[in-house]
C-alpha positions in Angstrom: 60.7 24.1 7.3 59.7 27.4 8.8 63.0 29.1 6.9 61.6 27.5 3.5 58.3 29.2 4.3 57.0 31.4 1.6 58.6 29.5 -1.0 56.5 27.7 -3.9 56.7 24.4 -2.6 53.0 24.3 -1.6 51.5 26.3 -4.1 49.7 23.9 -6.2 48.3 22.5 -3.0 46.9 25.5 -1.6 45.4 26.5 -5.1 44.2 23.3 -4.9 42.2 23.2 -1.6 41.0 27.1 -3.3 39.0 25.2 -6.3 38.3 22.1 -4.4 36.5 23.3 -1.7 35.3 26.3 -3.1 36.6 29.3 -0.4 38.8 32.5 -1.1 41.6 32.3 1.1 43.5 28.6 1.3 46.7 28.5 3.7 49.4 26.0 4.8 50.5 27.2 8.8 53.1 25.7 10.7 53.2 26.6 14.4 56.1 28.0 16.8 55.3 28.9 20.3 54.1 32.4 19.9 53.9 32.4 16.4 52.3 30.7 12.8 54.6 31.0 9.8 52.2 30.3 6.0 54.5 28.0 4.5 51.8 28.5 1.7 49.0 30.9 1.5 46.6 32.5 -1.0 43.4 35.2 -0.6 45.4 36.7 2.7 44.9 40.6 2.8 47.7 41.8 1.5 49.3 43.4 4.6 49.1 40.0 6.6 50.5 38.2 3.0 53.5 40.4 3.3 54.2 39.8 6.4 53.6 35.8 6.2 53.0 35.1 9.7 50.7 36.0 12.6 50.7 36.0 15.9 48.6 33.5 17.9 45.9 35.8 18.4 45.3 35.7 15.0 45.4 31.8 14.9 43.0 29.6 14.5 45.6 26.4 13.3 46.9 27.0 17.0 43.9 24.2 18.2 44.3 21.5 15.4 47.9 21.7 16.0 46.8 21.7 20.1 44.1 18.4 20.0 45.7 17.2 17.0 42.5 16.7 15.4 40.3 18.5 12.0 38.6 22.0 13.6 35.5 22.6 11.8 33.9 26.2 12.2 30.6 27.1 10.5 30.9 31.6 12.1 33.7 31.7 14.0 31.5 34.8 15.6 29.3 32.6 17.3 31.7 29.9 18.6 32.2 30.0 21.9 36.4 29.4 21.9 36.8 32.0 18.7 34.4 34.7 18.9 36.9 36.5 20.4 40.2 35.9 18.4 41.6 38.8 16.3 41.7 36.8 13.2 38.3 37.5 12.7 38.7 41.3 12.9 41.9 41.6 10.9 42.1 38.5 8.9 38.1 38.0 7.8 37.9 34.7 9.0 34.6 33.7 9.6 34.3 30.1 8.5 37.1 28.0 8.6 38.1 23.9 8.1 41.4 22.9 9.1 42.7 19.6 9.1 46.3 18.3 10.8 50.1 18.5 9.0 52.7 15.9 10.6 56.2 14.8 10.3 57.6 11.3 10.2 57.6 11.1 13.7 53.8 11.6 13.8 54.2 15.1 15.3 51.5 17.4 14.5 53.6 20.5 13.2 50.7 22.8 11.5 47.4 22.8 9.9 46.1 23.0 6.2 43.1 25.0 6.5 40.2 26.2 3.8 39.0 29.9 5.5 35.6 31.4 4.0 34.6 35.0 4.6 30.9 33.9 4.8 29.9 31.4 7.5 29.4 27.9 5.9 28.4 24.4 7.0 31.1 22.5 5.6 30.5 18.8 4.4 31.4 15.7 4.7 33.1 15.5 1.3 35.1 18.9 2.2 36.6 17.2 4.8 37.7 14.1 3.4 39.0 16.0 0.4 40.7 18.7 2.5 42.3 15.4 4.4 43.0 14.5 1.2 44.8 17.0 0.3 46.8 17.5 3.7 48.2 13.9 3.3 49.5 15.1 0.2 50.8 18.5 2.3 52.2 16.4 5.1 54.0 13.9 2.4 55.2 16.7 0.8 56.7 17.6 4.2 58.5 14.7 5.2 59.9 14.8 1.5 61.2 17.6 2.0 62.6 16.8 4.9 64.1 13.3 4.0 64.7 14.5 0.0 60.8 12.2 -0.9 60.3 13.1 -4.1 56.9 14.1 -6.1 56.1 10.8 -7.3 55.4 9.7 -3.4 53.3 12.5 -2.6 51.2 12.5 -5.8 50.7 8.1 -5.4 49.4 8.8 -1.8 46.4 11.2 -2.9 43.3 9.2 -2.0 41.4 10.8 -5.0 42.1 10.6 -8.4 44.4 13.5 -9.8 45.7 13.5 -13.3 48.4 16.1 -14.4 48.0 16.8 -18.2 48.0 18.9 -21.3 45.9 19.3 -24.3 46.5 18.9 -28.0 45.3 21.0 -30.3 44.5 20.9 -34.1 46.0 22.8 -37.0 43.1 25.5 -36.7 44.2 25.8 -32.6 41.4 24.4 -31.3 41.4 21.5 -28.4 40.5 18.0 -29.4 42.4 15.8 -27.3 44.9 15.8 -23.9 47.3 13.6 -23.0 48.0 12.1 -19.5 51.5 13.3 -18.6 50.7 12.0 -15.1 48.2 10.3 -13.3 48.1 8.6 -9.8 47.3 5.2 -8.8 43.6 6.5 -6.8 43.1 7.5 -11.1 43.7 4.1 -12.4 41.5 2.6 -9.7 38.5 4.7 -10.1 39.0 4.5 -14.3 39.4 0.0 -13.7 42.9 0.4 -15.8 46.2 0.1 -14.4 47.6 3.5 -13.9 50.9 3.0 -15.6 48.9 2.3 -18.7 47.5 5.9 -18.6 50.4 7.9 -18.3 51.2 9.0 -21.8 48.1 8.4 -23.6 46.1 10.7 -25.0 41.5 11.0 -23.8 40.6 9.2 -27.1 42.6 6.6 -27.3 41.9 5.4 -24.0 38.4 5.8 -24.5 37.1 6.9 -28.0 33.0 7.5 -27.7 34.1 9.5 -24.5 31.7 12.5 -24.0 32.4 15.8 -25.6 31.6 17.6 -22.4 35.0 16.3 -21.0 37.2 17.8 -23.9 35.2 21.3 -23.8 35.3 21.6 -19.8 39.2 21.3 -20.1 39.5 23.0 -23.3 37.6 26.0 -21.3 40.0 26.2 -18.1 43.0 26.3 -20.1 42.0 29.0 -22.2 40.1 31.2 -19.6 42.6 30.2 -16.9 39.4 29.5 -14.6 39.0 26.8 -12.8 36.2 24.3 -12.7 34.3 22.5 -10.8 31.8 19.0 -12.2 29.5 16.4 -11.4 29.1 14.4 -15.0 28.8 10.8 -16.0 31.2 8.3 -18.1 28.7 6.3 -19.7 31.7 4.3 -20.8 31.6 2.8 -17.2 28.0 3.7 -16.0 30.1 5.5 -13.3 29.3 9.1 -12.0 31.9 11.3 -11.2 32.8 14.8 -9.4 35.8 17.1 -8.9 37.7 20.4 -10.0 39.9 21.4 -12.8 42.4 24.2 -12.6 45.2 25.4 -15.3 48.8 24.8 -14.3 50.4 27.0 -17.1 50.2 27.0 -20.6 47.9 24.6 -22.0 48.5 22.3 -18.8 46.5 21.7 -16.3 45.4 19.4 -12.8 41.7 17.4 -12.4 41.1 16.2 -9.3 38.1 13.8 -9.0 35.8 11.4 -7.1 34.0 8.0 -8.2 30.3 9.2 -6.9 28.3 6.5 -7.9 26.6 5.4 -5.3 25.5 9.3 -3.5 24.1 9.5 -7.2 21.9 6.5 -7.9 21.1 7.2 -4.2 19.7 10.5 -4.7 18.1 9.5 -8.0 16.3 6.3 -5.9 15.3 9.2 -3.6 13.7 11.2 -6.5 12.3 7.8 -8.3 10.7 7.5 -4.5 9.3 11.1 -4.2 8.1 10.7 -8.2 6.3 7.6 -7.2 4.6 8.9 -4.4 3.2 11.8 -6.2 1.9 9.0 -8.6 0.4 7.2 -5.7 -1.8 9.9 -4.4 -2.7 11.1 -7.7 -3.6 7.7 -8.4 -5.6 6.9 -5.2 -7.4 10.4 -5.4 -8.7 9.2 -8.9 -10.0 5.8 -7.7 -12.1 8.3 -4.7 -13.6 10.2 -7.4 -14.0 7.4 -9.8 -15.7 4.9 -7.5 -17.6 7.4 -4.5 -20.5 8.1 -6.8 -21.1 4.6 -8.0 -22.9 1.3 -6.7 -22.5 -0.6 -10.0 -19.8 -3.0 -8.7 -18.2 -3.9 -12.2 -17.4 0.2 -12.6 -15.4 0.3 -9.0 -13.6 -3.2 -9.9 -13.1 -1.9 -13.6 -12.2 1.4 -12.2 -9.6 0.6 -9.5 -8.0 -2.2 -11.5 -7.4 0.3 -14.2 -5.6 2.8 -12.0 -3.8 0.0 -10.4 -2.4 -1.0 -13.9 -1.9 2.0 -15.6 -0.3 3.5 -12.7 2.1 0.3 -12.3 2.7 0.0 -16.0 1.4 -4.0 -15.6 -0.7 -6.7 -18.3 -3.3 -7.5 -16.0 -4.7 -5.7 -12.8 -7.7 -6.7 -10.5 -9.6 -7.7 -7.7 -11.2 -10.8 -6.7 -13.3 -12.1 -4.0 -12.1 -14.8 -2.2 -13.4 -18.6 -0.6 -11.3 -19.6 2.1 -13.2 -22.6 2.5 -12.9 -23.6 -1.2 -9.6 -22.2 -2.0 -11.4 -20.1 -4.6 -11.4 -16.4 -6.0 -14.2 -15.0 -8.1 -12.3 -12.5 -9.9 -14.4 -9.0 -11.1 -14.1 -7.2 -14.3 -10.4 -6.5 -14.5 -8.0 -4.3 -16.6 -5.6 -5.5 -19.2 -2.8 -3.9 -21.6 -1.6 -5.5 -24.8 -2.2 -8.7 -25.5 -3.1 -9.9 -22.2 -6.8 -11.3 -22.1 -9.5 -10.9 -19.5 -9.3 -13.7 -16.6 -13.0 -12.2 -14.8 -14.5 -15.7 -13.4 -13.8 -18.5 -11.0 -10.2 -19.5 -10.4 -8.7 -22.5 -8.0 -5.8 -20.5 -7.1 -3.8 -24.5 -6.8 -3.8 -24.8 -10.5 -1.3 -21.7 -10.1 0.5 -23.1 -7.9 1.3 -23.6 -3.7 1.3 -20.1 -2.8 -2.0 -19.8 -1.3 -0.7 -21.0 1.9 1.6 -17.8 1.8 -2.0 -16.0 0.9 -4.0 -17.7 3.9 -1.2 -16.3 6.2 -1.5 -12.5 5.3 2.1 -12.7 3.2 2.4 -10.9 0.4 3.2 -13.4 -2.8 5.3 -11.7 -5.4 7.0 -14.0 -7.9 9.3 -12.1 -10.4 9.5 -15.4 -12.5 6.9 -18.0 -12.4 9.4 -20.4 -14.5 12.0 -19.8 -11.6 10.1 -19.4 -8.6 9.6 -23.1 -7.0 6.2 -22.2 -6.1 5.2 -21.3 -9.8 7.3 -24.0 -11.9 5.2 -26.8 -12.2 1.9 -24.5 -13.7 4.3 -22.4 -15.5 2.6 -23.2 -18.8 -0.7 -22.3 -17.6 0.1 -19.1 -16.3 2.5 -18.1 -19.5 -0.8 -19.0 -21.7 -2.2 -15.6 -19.6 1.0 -14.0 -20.2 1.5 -14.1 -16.7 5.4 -14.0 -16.1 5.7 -12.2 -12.9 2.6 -12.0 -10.6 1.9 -10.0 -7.6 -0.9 -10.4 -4.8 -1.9 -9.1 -2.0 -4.6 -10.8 0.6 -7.2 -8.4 2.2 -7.7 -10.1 5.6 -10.6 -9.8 7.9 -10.2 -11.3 11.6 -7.0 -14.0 10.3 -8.9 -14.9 7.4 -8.6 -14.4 3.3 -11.4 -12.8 1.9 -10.0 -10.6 -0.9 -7.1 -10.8 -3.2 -5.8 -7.6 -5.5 -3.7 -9.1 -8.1 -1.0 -7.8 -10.8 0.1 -9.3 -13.9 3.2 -8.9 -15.8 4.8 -10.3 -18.9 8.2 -9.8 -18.4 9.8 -9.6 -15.0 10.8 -6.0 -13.3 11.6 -3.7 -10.3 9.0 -4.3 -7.6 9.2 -3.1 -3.9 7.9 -2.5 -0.7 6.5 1.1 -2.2 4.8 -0.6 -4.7 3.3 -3.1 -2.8 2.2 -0.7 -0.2 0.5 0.9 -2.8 -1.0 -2.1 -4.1 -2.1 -2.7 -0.6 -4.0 0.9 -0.7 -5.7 0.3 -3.2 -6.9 -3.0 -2.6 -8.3 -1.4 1.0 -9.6 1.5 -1.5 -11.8 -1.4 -3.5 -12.6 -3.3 -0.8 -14.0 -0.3 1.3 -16.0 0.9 -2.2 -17.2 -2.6 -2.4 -18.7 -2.4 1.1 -19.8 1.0 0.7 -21.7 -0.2 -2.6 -23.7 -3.4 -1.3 -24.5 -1.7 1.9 -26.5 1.1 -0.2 -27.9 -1.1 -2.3 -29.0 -3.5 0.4 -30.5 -0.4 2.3 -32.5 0.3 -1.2 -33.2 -3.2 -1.1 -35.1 -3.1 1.9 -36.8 0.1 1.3 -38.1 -1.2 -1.5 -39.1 -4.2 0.9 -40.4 -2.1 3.6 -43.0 -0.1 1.3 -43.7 -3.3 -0.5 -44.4 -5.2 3.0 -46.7 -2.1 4.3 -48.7 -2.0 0.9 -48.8 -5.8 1.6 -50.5 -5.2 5.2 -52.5 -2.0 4.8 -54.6 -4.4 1.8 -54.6 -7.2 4.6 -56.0 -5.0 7.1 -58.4 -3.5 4.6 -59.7 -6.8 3.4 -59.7 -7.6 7.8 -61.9 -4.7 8.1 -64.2 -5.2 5.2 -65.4 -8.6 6.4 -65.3 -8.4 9.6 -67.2 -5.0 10.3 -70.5 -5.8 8.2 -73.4 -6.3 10.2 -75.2 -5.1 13.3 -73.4 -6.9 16.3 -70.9 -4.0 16.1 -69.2 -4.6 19.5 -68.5 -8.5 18.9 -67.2 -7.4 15.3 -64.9 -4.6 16.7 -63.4 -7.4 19.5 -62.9 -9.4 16.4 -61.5 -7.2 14.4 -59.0 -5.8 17.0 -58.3 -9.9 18.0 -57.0 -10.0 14.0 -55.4 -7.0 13.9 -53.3 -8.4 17.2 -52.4 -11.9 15.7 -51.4 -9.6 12.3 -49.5 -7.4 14.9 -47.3 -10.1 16.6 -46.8 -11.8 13.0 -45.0 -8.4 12.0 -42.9 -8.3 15.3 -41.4 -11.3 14.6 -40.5 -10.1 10.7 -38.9 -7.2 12.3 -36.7 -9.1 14.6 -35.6 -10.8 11.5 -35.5 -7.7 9.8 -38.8 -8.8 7.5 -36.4 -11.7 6.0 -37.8 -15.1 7.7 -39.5 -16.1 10.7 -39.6 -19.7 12.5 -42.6 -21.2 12.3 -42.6 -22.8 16.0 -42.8 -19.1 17.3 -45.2 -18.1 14.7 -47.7 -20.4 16.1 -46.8 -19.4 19.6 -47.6 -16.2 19.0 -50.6 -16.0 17.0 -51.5 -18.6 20.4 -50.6 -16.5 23.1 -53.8 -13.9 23.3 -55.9 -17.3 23.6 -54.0 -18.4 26.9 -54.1 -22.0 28.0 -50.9 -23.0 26.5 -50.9 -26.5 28.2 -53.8 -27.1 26.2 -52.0 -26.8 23.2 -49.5 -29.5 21.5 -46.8 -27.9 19.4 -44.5 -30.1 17.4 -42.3 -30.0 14.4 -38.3 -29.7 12.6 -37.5 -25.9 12.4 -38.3 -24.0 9.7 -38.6 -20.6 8.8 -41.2 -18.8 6.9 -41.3 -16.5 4.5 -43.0 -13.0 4.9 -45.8 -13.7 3.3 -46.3 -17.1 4.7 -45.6 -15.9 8.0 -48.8 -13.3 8.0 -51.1 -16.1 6.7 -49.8 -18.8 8.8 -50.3 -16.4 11.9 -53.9 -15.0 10.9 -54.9 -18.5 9.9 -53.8 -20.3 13.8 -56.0 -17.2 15.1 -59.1 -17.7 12.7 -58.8 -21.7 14.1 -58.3 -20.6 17.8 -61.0 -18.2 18.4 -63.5 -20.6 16.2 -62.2 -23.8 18.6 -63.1 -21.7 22.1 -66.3 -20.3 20.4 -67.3 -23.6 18.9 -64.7 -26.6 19.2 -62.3 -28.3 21.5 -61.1 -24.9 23.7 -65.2 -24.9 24.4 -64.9 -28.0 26.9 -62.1 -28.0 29.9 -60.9 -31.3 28.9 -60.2 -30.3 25.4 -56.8 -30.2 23.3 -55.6 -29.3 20.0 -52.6 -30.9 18.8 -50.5 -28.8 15.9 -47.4 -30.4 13.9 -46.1 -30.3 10.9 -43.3 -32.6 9.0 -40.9 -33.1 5.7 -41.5 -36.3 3.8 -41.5 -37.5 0.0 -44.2 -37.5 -2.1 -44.8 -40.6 -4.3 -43.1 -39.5 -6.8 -40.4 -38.5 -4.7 -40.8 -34.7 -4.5 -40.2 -33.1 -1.0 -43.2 -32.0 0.6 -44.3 -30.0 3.9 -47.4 -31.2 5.7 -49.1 -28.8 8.5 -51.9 -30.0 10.6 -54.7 -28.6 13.2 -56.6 -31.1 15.2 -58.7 -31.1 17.9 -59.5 -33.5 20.8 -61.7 -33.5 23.2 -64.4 -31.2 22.2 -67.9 -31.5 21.2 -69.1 -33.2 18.3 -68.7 -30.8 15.6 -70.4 -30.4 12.1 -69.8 -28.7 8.9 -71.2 -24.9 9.3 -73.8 -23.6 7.2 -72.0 -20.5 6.4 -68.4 -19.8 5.9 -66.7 -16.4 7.1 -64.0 -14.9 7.4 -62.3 -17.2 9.0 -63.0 -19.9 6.9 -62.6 -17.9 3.7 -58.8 -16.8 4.7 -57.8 -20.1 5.5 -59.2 -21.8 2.5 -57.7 -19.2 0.1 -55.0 -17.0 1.6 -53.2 -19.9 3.2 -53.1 -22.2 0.0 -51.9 -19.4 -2.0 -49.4 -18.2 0.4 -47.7 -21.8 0.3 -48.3 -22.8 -3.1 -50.3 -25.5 -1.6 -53.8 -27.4 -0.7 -55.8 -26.5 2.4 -58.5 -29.3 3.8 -60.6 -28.7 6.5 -62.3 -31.7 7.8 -65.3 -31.7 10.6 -65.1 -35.5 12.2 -67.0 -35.9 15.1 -63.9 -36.1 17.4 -63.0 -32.4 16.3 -62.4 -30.4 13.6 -58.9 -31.1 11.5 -57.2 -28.3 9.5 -54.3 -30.0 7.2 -52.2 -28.1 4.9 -49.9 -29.5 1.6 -47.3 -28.3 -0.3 -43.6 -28.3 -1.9 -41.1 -28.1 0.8 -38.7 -25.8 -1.4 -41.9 -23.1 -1.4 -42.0 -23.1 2.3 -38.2 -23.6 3.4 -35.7 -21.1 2.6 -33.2 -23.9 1.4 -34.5 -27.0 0.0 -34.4 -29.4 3.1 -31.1 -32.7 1.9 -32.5 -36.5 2.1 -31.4 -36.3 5.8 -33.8 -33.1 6.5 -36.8 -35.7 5.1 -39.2 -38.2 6.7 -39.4 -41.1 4.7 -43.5 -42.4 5.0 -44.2 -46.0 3.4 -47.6 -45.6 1.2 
């Protein structure tokens, strides 16, 4: 071998690695012991060319042929086994990829290396195709040595490699090659038998093949430069990616990859990168659409819209869910085409079973309800919506369902983790807005309430101070007055503990009680109920009014004295559910009508009634003054009490 060095036998090889790889200086080195011969070599500086050999301190092949293993060097200047090795100085060799050459026997014998005058990072696929090559090297050796011939070498190359020539019209110009010989890595990357190819021309294996193919050939045969591509054969769907370099007149060598899968892979990774810019575009859009709002039907119009657009769906929107009914109240929601609004109450089991997948946080997506065992049996009903494919995702609060973003398509397609992610977001986006929106018009809500409430109590404590301040007796007025304004006082405290929505009625009583004392004197019975605002204040003034006039005048005058306060639900004769309140007192002295009514006696007889839509009677027996109150139980209870709730009285 090392007296056949110089000769052509490795030429094609070494031009080969040159275009392949893409470096200037391509050698084939087989090692002696103080020595490396180039079998091959091309880009050496012309003195070391001549010569055809170095010694090892100008060797780099000295290690692959030493581990028997690839050396890869990115700057042979910075490595800390090289930095120091002439080849660098005399040869240029900065970056350099060298790969194994053995004999029958196994024996590593030399290297074929790629050497670049830059440093590089070599890759994966420089590698593989300068191992590639250097089977081809290393075949080519042990032909040599046991008479192989080409035909072994060429069938060993792990990429495909066609040998062929072009055919040229009457005017000269390139509109066809012919295989003249093509390996069996050629016929397996192009699905056809090899054999087949061999002899054929481009078109008539494959007629509506790309021009691009012809010119890029045409091109290297006629400028004699070589070429390197990345280009797809729609014929197949299949990508591919190699080199092309002339081999003489009108001849020439292609040397490709199948690259399918690195390219769809990349083009997932830009589909990916594409799709997130869409997210965040769309998501900023939804911010600024919905943060200035409080009309609910804009943010569920407004994020279902985004949603849909942005997902290219039929339907998009966002419902608010009943776990306890299996229900969704669906908003205003977006639609495309011919798909129709679906805004109202759905039972999500006439769509099916999967709201047990819903209840448990899983995402449902269904890519065809006429497939999908879940879907099958309503499939009719949710093709009438031109539902085909549906996607939702639950919103859960503390393990349980109480929001559902939902997509509608009418044809099945692609749909990932990404997009549901992104569903997810903005389904958090439209639930947050939602919040956002009922809290500020709740807090409107009650300002409106407060001022209403304090217009409400500054007249009260006008119309207090009006009747009760006239006359001369200004000190027993002014303890009156401030007596009133207290029982007004405590009525508001409990409001405000209910935030001025409802307060029981027991502890309204209680209350209004408490600045008279003596609470064994007193007999409180009654179901619960709340009152409302309004009734509250009356109820509270009204108990103080009939307090202070039983210590000044009735049962609280004498020690033995009691008043007994209840109230009950029962049915009218006609059937109608009614509340009845009473005040009576035991134990007192005889009483008698008054010849004047006051204040007192005025509130309770007007403000009560109209406060509970109802009738006040106030009777003066001789056993004690009774106070009794009538009226609807739905005007006095916040929900209208059930048959169970009532107290059936015979008449």
């Amino acid at each position: 071998m090392l007296s056949a060095a110089g000769d052509d036998h490795f030429e094609k090889h070494i031009q080969l690695v040159r275009n392949a790889l893409g470096v200037p200086v391509a050698i084939v080195s087989l090692l002696e012991e103080d020595r490396q011969v180039f079998a091959a070599h091309a880009g050496l500086p012309k003195v070391w060319a001549e010569k055809g050999e170095t010694p090892l301190t100008h060797s780099f092949c000295q290690y692959v042929v030493r581990e028997e293993a690839n050396l890869s060097v990115a700057d042979a200047r910075l490595h800390p086994v090289l930095k120091d090795n002439l080849a660098i100085r005399d040869l240029g060799v900065i970056a350099y990829l060298g790969t194994p050459l053995r004999l029958p026997t196994g024996e590593v014998v030399g290297a074929l290396a790629a050497i670049d005058t830059n440093a590089r990072a070599w890759s994966e696929r420089d590698r593989l195709l300068l191992e590639s090559i250097a089977e081809v090297v290393s075949d080519k050796i042990r032909a040599y040595i046991s008479d192989l011939n080409w035909e072994t070498m060429f069938a060993q190359l792990h990429e495909g490699m066609i040998m062929g020539e072009v055919l040229r019209d009457e005017a000269g110009h390139v509109h066809d090659w012919r295989h003249r010989e093509v390996n069996p890595a050629c016929g397996r990357m192009l699905g056809i038998d090899y054999r087949k190819i061999a002899g054929k021309t481009l078109r008539e294996l494959f007629p509506a093949i790309e021009r691009e193919w012809l010119d890029e050939v045409a091109s290297v045969v006629e400028t004699d430069q070589p070429a390197r591509f990345l280009r797809q054969f729609s014929g197949f769907d299949r990508w591919y990616e190699g080199s092309c370099q002339s081999t003489g007149p009108d001849t020439f060598v292609m040397l490709f990859m199948d690259v399918t899968a690195r390219v769809k892979a990349e083009e997932e990774l830009r589909a990916s990168q594409d799709f997130t810019t869409l997210r965040q575009a769309a998501l900023l859009e939804i911010g600024d659409r919905t943060r200035a709002t409080i009309d609910i039907d804009l943010i569920l119009a407004s994020t279902a819209e985004v949603l849909g657009k942005a997902l290219g769906s039929t339907r998009a929107g966002y419902g608010q869910v009943d776990p306890l009914t299996d229900t969704v109240e669906v908003g205003q929601d977006w639609t495309a085409g011919s798909a129709v609004s679906m805004a109202g109450m759905h039972h999500f089991r006439e769509y099916g079973s999967f709201i047990e997948d819903l209840k448990r946080g899983d995402d449902v997506l269904i890519f065809d309800v006429s497939q999908d065992e879940r879907t099958r049996a309503s499939e009719a009903l949710l093709l009438a919506h031109d539902i085909r494919m549906l996607v939702n995702i639950p919103i859960m609060e503390s393990g349980v369902m109480t929001g559902l973003m939902l997509l509608h398509f009418d044809k099945p397609r692609p749909f990932g983790k990404v997009e549901a992610d992104f569903v997810r977001a903005v389904a958090d986006r439209t639930q947050a807005a939602l919040k956002q929106a009922r809290a500020v018009a709740a807090e409107k809500l009650r300002e409106g309430e407060i001022s209403h409430r304090l217009k409400n109590s500054m007249a009260m404590v006008q119309a207090i101070a009006m009747q009760t301040l006239k006359g001369a007796d200004i000190e027993d007025r002014r303890a009156a007055f401030t007596a009133r304004l207290s029982a007004l006082a405590n009525a508001h405290e409990l409001l405000l503990k209910r935030t001025w929505h409802s307060a029981p009625l027991d502890e309204t009583i209680r209350s209004a009680l408490l600045p008279h004392g003596e609470a064994h004197r007193f007999h409180i019975s009654g179901p619960t109920l709340d009152l409302s605002p309004k009734q509250s204040l009356s109820m509270s003034l009204a108990v103080h009014e009939l307090a202070t006039n039983a210590i000044k005048y009735g049962a609280l005058r004498e020690a033995e004295g009691k008043i007994s306060i209840g109230w009950s639900l029962f049915r009218s004769e006609t059937g109608q559910p009614m509340f009845g309140w009473t005040w009576q007192e035991k134990g007192g002295p005889i009483v008698a009508p008054p010849q004047r009514s006051g204040f007192g006696s005025r509130l309770i007889s007007r403000v009560l009634p109209s406060d509970f839509a109802g009738e006040v009677a106030i009777d003066y027996p001789p056993t004690g003054l009774v106070c009794t109150l009538t009226c609807p139980a739905w005007d006095t209870v916040d929900v209208p009490p059930t048959d169970a709730d009532l107290v059936e009285v015979s008449a």
